[in-house]
VEXDREN-2710 file (C-alpha; in Angstrom, 1 decimal):
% VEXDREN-2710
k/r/px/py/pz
1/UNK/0.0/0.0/0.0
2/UNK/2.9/2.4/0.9
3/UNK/4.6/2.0/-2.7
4/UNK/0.8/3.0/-4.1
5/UNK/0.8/6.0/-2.0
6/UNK/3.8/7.4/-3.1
7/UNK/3.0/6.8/-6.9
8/UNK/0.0/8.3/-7.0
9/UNK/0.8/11.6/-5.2
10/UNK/3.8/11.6/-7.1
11/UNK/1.8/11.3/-10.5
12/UNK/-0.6/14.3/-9.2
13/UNK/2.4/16.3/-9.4
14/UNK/3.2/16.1/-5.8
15/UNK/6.0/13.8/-5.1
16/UNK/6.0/13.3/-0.9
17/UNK/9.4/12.4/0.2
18/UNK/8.0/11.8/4.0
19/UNK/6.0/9.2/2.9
20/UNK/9.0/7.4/2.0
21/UNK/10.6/8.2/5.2
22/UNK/8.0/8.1/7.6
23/UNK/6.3/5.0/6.3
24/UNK/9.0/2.4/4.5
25/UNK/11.7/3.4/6.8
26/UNK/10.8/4.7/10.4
27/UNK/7.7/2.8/10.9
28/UNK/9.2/-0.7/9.1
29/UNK/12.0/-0.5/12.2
30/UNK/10.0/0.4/14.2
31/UNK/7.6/-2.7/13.3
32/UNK/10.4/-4.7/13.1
33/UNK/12.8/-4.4/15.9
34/UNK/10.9/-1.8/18.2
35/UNK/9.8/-2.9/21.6
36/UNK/6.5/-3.4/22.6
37/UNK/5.8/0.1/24.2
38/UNK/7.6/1.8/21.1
39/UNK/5.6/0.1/18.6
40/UNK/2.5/1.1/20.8
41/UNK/3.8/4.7/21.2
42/UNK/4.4/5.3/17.2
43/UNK/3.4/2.7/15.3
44/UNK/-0.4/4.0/15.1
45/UNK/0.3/7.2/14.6
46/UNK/2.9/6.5/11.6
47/UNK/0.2/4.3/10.1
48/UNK/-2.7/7.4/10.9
49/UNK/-0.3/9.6/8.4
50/UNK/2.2/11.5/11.3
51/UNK/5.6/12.4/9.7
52/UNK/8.8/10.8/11.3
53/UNK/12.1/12.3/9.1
54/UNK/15.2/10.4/9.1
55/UNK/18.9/11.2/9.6
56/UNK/22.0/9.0/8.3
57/UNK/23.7/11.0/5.7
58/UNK/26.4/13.4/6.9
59/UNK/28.6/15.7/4.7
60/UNK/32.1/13.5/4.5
61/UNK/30.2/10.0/4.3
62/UNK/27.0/10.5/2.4
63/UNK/25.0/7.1/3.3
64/UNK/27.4/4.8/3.4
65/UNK/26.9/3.6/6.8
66/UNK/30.6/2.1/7.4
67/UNK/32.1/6.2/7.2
68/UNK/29.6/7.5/9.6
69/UNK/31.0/9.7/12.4
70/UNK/27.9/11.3/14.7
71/UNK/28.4/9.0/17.9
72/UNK/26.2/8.2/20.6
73/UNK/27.8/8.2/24.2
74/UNK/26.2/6.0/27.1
75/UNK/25.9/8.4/29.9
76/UNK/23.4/6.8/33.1
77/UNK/19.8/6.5/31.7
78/UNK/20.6/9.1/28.3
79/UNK/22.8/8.8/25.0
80/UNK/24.3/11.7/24.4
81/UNK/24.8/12.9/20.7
82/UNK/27.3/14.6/19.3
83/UNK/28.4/15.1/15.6
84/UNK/26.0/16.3/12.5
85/UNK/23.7/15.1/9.8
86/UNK/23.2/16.6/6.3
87/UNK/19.8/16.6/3.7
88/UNK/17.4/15.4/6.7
89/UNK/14.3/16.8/4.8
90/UNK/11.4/17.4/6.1
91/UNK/12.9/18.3/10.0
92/UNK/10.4/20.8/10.0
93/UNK/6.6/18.9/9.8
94/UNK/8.2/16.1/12.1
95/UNK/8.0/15.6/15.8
96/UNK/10.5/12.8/16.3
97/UNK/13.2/11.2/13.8
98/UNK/15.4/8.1/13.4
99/UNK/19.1/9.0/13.9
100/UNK/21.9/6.9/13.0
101/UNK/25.1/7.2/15.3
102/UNK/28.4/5.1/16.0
103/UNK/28.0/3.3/19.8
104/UNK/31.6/1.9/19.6
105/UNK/34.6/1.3/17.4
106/UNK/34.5/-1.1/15.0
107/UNK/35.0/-4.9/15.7
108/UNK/35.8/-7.7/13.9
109/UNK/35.6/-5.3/10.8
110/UNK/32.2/-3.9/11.6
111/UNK/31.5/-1.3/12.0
112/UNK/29.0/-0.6/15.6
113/UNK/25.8/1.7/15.4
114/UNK/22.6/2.1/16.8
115/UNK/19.7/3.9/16.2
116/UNK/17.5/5.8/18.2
117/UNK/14.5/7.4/18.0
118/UNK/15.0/11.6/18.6
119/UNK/12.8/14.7/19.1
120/UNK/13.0/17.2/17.0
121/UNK/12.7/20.0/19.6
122/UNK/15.3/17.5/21.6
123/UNK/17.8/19.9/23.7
124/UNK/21.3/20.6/22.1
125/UNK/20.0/20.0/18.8
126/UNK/20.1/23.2/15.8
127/UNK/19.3/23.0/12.7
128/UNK/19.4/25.2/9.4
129/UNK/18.0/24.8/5.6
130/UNK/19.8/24.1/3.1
131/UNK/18.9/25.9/-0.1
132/UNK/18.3/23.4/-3.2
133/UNK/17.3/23.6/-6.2
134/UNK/15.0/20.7/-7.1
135/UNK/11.6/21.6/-6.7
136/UNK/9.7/19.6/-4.0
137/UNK/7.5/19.7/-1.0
138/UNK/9.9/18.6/1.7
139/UNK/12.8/21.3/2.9
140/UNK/16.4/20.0/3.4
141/UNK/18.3/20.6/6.4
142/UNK/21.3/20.4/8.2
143/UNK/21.7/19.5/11.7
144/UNK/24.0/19.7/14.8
145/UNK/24.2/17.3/17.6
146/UNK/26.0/19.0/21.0
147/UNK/25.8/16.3/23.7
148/UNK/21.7/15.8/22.1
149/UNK/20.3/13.4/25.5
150/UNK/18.6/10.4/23.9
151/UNK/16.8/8.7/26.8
152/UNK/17.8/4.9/26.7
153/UNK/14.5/3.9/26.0
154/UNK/14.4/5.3/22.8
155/UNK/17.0/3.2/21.7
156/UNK/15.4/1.7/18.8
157/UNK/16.7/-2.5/18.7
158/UNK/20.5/-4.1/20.0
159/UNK/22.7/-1.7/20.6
160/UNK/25.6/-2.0/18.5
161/UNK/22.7/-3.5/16.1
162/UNK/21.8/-0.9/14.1
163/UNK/24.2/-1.7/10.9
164/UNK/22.4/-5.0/9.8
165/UNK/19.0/-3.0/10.9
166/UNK/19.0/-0.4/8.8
167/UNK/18.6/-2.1/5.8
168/UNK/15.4/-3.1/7.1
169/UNK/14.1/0.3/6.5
170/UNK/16.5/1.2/3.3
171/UNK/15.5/-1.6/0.9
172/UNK/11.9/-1.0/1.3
173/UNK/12.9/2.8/0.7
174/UNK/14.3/1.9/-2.2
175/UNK/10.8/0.3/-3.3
176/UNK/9.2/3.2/-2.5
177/UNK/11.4/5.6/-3.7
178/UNK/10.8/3.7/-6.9
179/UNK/7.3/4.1/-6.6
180/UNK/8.2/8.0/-7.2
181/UNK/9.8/8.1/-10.2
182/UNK/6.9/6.0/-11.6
183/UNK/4.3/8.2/-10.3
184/UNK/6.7/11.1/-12.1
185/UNK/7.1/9.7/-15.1
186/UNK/3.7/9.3/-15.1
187/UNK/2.7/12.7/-14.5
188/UNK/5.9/13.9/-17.4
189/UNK/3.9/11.2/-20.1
190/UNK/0.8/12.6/-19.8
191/UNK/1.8/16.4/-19.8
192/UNK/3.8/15.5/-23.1
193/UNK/1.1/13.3/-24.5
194/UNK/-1.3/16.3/-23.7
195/UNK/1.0/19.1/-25.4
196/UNK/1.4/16.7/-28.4
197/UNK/-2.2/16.6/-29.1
198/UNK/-3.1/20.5/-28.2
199/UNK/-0.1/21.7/-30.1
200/UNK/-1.6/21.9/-33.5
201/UNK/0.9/23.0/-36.4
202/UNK/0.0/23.0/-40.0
203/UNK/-3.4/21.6/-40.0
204/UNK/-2.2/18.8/-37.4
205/UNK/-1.4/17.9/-33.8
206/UNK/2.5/17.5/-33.7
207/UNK/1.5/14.2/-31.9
208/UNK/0.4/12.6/-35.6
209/UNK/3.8/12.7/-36.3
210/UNK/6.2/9.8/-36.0
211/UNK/9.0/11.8/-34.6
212/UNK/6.6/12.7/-31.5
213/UNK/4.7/9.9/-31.5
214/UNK/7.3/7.0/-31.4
215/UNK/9.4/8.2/-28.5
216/UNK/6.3/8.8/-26.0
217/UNK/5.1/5.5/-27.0
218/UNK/8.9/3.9/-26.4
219/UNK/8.1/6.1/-23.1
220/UNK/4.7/4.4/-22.3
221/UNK/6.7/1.0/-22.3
222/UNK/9.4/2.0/-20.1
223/UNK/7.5/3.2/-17.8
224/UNK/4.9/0.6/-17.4
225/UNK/8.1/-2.1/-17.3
226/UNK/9.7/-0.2/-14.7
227/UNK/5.8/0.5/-12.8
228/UNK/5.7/-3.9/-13.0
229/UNK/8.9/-4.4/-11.6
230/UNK/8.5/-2.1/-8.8
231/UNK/5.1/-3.8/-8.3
232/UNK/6.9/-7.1/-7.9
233/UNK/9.6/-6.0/-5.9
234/UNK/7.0/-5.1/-3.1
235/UNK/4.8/-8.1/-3.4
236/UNK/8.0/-10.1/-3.0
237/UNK/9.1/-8.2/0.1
238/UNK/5.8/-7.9/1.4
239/UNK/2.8/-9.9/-0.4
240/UNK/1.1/-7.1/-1.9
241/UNK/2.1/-3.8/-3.2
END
């Protein structure tokens, strides 16, 4: 249901990054390796529509999990924060977010996070947009972690767990994320397909012409390829899409 979400927004011209966040990533950890009381606590609000952003990309590693640097100190009954993540969109419209941090050196060549699920108002925590130039709802913004508190019950799974975790919530993502760019090609076809019929030169729509016609048809194709495959993908992972 999540993947169909995100296409058909997406192919009303409104492409929802959140959903993609909020739904195929936060609330799939959260199903899947959340305790009883957090699965209570935000699992029926993530499904009722509320926004949950998420935060693993930082300026020197990008994703890649293994080059991450933001760590996440044991201190009593809190985790304490400290480092920064980069292009966390939609900060703003959410209340809480999924951070990804280092809990230890690596061992045995893995590398040792854990996630945990963070406030957005959370104390010792700034943030600031970043200007970009793609045009879509969500904004983009950078954030700062100064000693952030993280009580430990908002440690989301093992500590130390959160490497093989993640990918719980990032390969639905990439479903989902799929889902868009169907939805937008979508959306692109039929603004072409409804310019090649209105645009009328010499007696005809340019759309009676080969040259137009033939590559919005080889369009149709790809698109509805790449819309089954993404339709398979999430039936395989989850028995529908």
């Amino acid at each position: 249901m999540g993947s169909s979400r995100c296409e058909e927004v997406a192919a009303a011209g409104c492409p929802l990054l959140l959903i993609v966040v909020s739904a195929a990533i936060c609330a799939e950890l959260i199903g899947r390796i959340g305790t009883e009381d957090q699965q209570r606590a935000w699992v029926p609000g993530l499904a009722a529509g509320d926004k949950m952003a998420f935060a693993i990309t930082e300026s020197d590693a990008g994703s890649n999990s293994h080059n991450l640097s933001t760590t996440a100190r044991r201190d009593g009954d809190v985790y304490r924060l400290r480092g920064s993540k980069t292009y966390v969109f939609g900060f703003d419209e959410a209340e809480r977010m999924v951070v990804v941090a280092l809990t230890g050196e690596p061992e045995d060549g893995q590398t040792r996070l854990s996630l945990f699920v963070v406030d957005t108002g959370a104390e010792g925590l700034e943030s600031s947009s970043i200007p970009v130039e793609v045009r879509i709802p969500e904004k983009q913004f950078l954030l700062h972690f100064d000693d952030v508190p993280v009580p430990v019950d908002r440690l989301l799974g093992e500590e130390h767990g959160g490497l093989h975790a993640v990918f719980g919530g990032l390969n639905p993502e990439r479903i989902t994320t799929a889902a868009i760019c169907a939805g937008i090609g979508r959306y692109a076809l039929e603004r072409a397909s409804s310019y090649a019929t209105d645009r009328n030169v010499w007696g005809v729509p340019i759309g009676a012409h080969q040259g137009v016609a033939h590559p919005l048809a080889e369009a149709k194709i790809e698109l509805e390829l790449a819309r089954l495959m993404t339709a398979k993908a999430a039936w395989k992972r989850h028995g529908s899409a």
